[in-house]
C-alpha positions as CSV (number, residue, x, y, z in Angstrom):
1,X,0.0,0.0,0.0
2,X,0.8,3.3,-0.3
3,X,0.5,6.0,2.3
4,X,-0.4,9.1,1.8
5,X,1.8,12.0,3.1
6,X,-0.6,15.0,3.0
7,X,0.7,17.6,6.1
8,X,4.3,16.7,5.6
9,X,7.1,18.9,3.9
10,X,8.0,17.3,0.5
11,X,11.5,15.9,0.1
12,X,14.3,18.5,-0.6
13,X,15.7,17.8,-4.2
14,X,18.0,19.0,-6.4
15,X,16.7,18.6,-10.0
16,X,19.4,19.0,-13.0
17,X,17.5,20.2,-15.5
18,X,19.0,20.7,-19.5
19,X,17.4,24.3,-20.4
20,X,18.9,25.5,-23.9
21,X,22.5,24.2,-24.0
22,X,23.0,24.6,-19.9
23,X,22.6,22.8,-17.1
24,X,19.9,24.3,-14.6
25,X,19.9,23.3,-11.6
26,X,16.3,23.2,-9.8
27,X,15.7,22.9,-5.8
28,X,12.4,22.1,-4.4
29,X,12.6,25.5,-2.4
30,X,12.3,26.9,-5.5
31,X,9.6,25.2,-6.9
32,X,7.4,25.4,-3.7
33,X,8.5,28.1,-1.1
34,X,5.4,30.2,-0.7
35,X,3.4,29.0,-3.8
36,X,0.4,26.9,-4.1
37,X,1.3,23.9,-6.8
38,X,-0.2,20.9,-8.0
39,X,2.0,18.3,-9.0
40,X,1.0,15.0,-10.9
41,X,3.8,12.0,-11.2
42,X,3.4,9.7,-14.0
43,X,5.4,6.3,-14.9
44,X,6.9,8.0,-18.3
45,X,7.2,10.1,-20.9
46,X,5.5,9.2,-24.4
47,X,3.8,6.7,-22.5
48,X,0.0,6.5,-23.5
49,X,-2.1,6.7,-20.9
50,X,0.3,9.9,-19.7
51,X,0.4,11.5,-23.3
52,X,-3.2,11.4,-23.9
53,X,-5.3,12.2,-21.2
54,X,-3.1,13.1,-18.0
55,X,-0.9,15.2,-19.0
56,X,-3.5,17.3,-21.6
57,X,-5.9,17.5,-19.5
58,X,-3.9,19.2,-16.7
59,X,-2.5,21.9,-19.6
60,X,-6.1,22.2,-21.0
61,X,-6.9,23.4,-17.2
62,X,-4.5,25.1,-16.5
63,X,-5.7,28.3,-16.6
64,X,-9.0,27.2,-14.4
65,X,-6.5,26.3,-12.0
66,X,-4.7,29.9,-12.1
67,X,-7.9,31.7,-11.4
68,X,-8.4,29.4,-8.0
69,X,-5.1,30.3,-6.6
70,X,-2.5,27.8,-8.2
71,X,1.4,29.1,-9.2
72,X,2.0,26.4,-10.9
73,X,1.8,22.9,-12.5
74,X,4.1,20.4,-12.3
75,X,5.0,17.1,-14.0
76,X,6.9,14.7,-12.2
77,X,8.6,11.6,-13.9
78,X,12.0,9.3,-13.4
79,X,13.1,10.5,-16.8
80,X,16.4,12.0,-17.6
81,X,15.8,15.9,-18.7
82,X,16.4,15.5,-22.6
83,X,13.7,12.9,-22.3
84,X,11.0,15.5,-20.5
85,X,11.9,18.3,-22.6
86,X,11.6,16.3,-25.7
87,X,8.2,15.4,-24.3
88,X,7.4,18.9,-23.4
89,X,8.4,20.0,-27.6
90,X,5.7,17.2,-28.6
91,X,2.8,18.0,-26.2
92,X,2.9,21.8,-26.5
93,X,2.0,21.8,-23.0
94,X,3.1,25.4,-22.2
95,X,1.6,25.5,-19.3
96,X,3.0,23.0,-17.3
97,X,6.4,22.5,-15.8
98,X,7.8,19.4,-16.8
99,X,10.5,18.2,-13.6
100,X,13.1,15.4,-15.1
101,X,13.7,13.3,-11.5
102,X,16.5,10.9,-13.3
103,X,17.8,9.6,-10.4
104,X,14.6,8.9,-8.5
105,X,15.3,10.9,-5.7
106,X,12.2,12.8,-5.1
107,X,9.4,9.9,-5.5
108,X,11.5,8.1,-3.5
109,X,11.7,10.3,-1.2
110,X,7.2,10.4,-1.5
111,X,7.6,6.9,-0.9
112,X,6.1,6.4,-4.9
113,X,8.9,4.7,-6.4
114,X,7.9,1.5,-7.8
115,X,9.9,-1.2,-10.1
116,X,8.6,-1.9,-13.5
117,X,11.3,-4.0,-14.5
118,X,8.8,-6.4,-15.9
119,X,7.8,-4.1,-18.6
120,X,12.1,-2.8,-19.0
121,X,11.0,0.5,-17.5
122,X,13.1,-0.1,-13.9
123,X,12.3,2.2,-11.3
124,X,9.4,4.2,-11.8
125,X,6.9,6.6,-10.0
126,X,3.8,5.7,-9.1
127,X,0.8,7.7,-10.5
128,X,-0.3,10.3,-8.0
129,X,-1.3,14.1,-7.8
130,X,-0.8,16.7,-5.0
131,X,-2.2,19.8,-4.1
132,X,1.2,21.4,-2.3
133,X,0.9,25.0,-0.2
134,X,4.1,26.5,0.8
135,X,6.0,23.2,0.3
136,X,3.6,21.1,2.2
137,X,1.6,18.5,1.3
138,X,-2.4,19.3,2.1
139,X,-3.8,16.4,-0.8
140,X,-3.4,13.6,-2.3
141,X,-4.8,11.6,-5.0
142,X,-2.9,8.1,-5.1
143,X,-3.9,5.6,-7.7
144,X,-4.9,2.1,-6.1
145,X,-2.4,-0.6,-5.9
146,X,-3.2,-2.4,-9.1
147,X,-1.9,-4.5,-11.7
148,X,-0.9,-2.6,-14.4
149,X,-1.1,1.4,-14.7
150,X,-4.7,2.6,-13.1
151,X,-5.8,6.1,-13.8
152,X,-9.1,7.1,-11.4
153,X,-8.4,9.4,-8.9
154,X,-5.4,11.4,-10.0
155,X,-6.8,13.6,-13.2
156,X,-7.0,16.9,-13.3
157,X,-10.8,17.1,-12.9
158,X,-10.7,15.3,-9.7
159,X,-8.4,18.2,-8.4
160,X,-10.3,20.8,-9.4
161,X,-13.3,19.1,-7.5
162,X,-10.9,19.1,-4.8
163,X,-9.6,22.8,-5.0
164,X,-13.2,24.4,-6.0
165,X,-15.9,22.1,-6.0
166,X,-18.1,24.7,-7.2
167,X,-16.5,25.8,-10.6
168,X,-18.4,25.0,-13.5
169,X,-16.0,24.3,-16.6
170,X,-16.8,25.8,-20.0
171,X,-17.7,23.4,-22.4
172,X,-14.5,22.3,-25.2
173,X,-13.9,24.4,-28.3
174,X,-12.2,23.5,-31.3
175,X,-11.9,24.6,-34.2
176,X,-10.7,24.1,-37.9
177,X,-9.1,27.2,-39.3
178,X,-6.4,27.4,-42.3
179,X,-3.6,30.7,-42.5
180,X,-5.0,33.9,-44.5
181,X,-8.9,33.2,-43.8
182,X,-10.9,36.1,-42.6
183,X,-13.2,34.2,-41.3
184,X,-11.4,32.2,-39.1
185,X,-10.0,35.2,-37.8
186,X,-13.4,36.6,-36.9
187,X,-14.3,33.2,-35.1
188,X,-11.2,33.1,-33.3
189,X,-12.0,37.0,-31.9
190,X,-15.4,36.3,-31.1
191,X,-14.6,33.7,-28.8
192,X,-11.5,35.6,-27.3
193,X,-14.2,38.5,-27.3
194,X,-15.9,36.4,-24.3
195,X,-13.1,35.3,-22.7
196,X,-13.3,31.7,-24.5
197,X,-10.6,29.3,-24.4
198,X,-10.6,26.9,-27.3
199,X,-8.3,24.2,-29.5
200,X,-7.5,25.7,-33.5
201,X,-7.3,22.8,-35.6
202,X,-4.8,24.0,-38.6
203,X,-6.0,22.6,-42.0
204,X,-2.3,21.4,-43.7
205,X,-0.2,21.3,-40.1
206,X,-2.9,19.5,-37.7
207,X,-5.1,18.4,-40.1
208,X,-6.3,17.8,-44.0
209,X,-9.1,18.8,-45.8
210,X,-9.9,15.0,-45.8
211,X,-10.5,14.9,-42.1
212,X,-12.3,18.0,-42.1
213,X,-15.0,16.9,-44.4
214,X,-14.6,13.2,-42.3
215,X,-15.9,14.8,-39.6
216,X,-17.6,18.0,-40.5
217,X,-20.1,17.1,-43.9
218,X,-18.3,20.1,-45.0
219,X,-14.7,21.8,-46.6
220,X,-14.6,25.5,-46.1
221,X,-13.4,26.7,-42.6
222,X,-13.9,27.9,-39.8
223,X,-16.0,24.9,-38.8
224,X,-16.4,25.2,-34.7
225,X,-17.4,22.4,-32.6
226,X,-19.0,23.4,-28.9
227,X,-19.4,20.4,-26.2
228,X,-19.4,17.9,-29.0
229,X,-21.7,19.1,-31.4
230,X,-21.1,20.9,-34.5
231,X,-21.7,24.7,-34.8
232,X,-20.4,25.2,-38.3
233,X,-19.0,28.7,-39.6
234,X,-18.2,32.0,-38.4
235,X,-21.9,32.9,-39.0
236,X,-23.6,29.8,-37.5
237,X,-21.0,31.0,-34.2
238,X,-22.4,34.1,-34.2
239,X,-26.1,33.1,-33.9
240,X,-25.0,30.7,-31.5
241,X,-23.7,33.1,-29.0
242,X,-26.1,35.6,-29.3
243,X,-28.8,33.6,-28.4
């Protein structure tokens, strides 16, 4: 089993970090001295269950999180720092800090380092999140001790239950947009108009004209989609928000 260590200090760490062609080093004072963070661990980089849904989710967030009080978000794995920041390049999570812990210290230090030897991984953290105020511990969310890699409890929409169980999250935006169109560019400023955050989908560097008639009916841009149902153009988003 693991035990939980909310009220306790986190482990001091020194975390060499690769930032341009230096070496950074990183100390948990600095990371946590009078700041609110959360911090999710994760087995590994690149790793699926970590690349699609906990790690997005928490950058997707993000900026829910800011407006109830959080400094920061971290992202904690036993991977060496060319590894993370690699990671970091492919996710375009910009607003999350990713922390290499090569060596292991820290999550051992949580008492979250776990072998996975079976699957070649060696030691490895355990997935967990932490709500952390001025370096110590007041939540957190440990997965149960399973076979295999479970993800319940440690998502980013079970801390923000946690930290404001009263927020109410705008519904998803995406949508599909290609450089030079004018009306993409009145879409896009209608919904920063309103304070919206949403996902652009760029035909030719996310996308092709193929998937946007795949999912869409249709293959002229913008097309906006809302909670999972189709809006269509600039127009049809415009009706849509005034009423």
């Amino acid at each position: 089993m693991f035990t939980s260590r909310e009220g306790q200090s986190v482990p001091q760490t020194t975390f060499h970090t690769r930032q341009g062609d230096r070496w950074v080093d990183i100390t948990t004072d600095e990371l946590f001295a009078n700041k609110t963070v959360i911090l999710f661990s994760l087995p590994g980089a690149f790793t699926p269950t970590c690349s699609s849904s906990h790690l997005p989710r928490y950058n997707e967030l993000a900026p829910v999180f800011k407006q109830h009080g959080v400094d920061s978000i971290l992202c904690v794995s036993v991977n060496d720092t060319f590894v993370m920041n690699a990671w970091k390049s492919e996710q375009s999570a910009e607003n999350i800090t990713f922390i290499p812990d090569g060596n292991g210290e820290f999550t051992k230090g949580m008492d979250m380092l776990v072998e996975k030897a079976d699957l070649g991984f060696g030691p490895r953290s355990w997935r967990y999140s932490m709500l952390v105020r001025n370096g110590v511990v007041e939540k957190m969310f440990i997965e149960p001790n399973k076979p295999g890699d479970p993800f319940e409890v440690s998502d980013a929409d079970t801390m923000l239950k946690y930290l404001a169980p009263d927020c109410k999250l705008q519904e998803s935006i995406s949508l599909f947009t290609k450089p030079g169109c004018p009306f993409c560019s009145k879409a896009k400023q209608m919904l920063q108009d309103r304070g919206l955050q949403y996902e652009e989908i760029i035909l030719g560097t996310d996308a092709t004209t193929v998937s946007l008639r795949a999912v869409s009916g249709r293959s002229t841009v913008p097309q906006v989609y809302i909670g999972g149902r189709h809006i269509g153009g600039s127009d049809d988003l415009e009706s849509y928000l005034a009423a």
